[in-house]
C-alpha positions in Angstrom: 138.6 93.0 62.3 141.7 93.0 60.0 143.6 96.5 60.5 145.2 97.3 57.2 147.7 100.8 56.5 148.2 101.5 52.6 151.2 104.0 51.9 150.7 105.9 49.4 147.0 104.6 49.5 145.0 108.0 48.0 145.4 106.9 44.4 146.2 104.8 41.7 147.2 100.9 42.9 147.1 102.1 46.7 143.5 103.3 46.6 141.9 100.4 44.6 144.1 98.1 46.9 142.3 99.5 49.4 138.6 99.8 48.2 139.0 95.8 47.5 140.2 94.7 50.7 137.3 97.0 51.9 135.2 95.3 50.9 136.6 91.7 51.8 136.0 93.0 55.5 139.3 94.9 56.0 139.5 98.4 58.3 141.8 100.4 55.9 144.0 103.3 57.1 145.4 105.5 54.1 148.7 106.8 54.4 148.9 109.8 52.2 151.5 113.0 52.5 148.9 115.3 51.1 146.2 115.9 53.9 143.5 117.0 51.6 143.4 114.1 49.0 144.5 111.5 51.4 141.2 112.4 53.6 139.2 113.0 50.6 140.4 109.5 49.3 139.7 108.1 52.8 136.0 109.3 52.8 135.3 108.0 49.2 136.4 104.8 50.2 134.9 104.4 53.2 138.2 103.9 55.0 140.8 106.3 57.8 143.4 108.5 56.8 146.6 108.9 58.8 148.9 111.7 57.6 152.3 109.7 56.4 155.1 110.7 54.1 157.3 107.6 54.2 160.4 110.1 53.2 160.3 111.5 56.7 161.1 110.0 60.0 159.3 111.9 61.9 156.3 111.8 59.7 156.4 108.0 59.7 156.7 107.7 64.0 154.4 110.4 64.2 151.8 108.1 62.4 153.0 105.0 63.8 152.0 106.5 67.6 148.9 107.9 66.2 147.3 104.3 64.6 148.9 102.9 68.0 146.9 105.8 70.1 144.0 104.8 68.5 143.9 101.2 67.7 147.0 99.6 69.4 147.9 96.8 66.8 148.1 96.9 63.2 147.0 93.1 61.3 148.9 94.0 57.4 151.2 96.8 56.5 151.7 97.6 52.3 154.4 99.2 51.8 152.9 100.9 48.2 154.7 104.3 48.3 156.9 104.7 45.4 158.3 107.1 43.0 160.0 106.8 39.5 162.4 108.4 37.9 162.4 109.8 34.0 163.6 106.8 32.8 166.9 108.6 31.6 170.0 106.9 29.5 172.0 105.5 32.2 174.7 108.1 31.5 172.7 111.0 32.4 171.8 109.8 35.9 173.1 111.5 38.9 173.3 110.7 42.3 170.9 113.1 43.4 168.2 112.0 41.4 169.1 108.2 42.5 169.3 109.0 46.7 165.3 110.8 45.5 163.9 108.0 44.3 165.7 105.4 47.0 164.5 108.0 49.8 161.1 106.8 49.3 161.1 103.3 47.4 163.7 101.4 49.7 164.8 103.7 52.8 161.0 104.2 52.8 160.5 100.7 53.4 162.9 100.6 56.3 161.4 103.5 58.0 157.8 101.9 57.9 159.2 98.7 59.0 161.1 100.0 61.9 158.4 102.1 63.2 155.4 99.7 62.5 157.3 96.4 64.2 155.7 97.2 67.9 152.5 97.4 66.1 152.5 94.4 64.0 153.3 92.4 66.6 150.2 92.9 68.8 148.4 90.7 65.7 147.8 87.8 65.7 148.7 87.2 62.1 151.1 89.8 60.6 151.9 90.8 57.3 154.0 93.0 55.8 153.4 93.5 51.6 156.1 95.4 50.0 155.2 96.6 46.4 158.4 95.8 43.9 158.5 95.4 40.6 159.2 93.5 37.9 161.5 96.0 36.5 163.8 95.3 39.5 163.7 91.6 39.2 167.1 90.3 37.4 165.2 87.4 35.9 162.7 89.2 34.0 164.9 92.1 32.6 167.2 89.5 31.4 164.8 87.9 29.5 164.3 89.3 26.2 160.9 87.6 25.8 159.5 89.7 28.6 158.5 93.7 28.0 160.7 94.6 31.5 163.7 93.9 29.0 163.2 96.6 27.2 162.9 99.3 30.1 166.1 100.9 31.1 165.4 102.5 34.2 168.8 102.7 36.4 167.2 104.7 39.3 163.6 102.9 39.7 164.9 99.4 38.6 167.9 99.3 41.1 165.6 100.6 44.0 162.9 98.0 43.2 166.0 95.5 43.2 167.0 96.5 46.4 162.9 95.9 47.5 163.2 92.6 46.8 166.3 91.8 49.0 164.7 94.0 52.0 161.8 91.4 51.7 164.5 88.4 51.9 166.0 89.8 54.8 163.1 90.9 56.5 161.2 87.4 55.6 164.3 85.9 57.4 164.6 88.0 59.8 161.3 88.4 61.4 159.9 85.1 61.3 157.1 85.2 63.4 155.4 88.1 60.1 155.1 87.0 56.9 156.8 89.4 54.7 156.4 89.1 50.8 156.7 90.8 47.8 154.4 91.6 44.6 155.0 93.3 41.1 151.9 94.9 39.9 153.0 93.6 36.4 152.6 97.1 33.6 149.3 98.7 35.1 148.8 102.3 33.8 148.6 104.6 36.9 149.7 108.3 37.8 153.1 106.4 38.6 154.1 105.1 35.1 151.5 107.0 32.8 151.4 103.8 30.8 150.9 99.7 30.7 148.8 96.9 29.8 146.7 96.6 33.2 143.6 97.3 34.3 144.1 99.1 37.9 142.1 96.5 39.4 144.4 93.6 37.6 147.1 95.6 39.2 146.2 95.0 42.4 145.4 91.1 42.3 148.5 90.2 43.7 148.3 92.7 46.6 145.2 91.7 47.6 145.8 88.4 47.3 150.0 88.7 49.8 147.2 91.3 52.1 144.9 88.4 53.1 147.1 85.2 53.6 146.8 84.9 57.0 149.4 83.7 59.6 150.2 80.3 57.7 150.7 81.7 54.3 154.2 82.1 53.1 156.6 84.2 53.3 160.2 85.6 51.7 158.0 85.1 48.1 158.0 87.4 45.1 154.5 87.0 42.9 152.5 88.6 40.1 148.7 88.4 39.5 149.9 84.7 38.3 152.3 83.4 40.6 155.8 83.2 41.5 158.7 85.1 39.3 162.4 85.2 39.5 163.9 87.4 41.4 
């Protein structure tokens, strides 16, 4: 049985994430910070809710030593949890509302990482999945034949920049998990209210850094299609 924790899992590219690797055979925790639609999301799908606000140490240990109370190991964490920002001119964006967004998309990371290490390494095959984007990746909003080029996001794209060197460092780091990351490409979710996805599209390359097993690779960053600069 492949133990799975989804952050953020109750909707959008965290729930269908976790309703397909349901049903590829995967037991799927959803981490949610709201009780009510994180269990209601949970019994929908089928899978177990564990109450988990990544923004919050004590929040993210108290749900560490619950899934270890109960299961003792955990096979693939996805980091998903993410905020964005209004998408403001660069001039008009503070400090506060940067250290908001970074609270959950990068320290978030770190917190689930930290806390989740003892558990990961009871598998026999870990894997951590951290969801970036393509709108942090230097490559792609450079290139002004891609549609991240013309999104200027200073908050969101910086912390989704700063994703994709946590997975570098972690990949190096911890070499007996593989750690990758994954842009969802523009899916339309809660999250950005628009984009050229389906939901489920969204989730292919998820799904697909979620079930590689102990001799896929790691330190990667992929789409729905492959590879993509970082």
């Amino acid at each position: 049985m492949t133990l799975t924790l989804i952050t953020g899992g109750n909707k959008g590219l965290g729930y269908e994430a976790a309703r397909r690797l349901i049903g590829l055979g995967h037991t799927v925790y959803i981490g949610a910070r709201n009780e009510e639609l994180g269990k209601k999301a949970a019994d929908e799908l089928g899978a177990r809710f564990v109450l988990l606000d990544v923004s919050e140490d004590d929040s993210v240990n108290a749900a560490a030593a619950e899934i270890m109370a109960k299961e003792g190991y955990l096979d693939v964490l996805i980091n998903n949890a993410g905020i964005a920002s209004q998408f403001s001119d660069p001039q008009d964006v503070t400090a506060d509302q940067t250290r908001q967004i970074y609270e959950t998309n990068v320290f978030g990371i770190v917190r689930m990482t930290h806390a989740f290490l003892p558990l990961l390494r009871k598998s026999e095959a870990p894997v951590i999945v951290n969801v970036g984007s393509g709108l942090g990746s230097f490559g792609m909003v450079l290139n002004p034949n891609k549609i991240e080029s013309r999104v200027n996001a200073l908050a969101y794209s910086s912390s989704k920049a700063a994703v994709s060197m946590l997975t570098v460092q972690y990949a190096k780091g911890l070499p007996d998990i593989r750690v990758n990351a994954v842009d969802p490409g523009p899916t339309k979710t809660d999250l950005t209210g628009h984009g050229l996805q389906t939901v489920e599209e969204g989730t292919d390359a998820i799904v697909r850094m979620a079930t590689i097993g102990k001799d896929g690779p790691t330190g990667t960053f992929t789409d729905r299609k492959g590879e993509i600069p970082w």
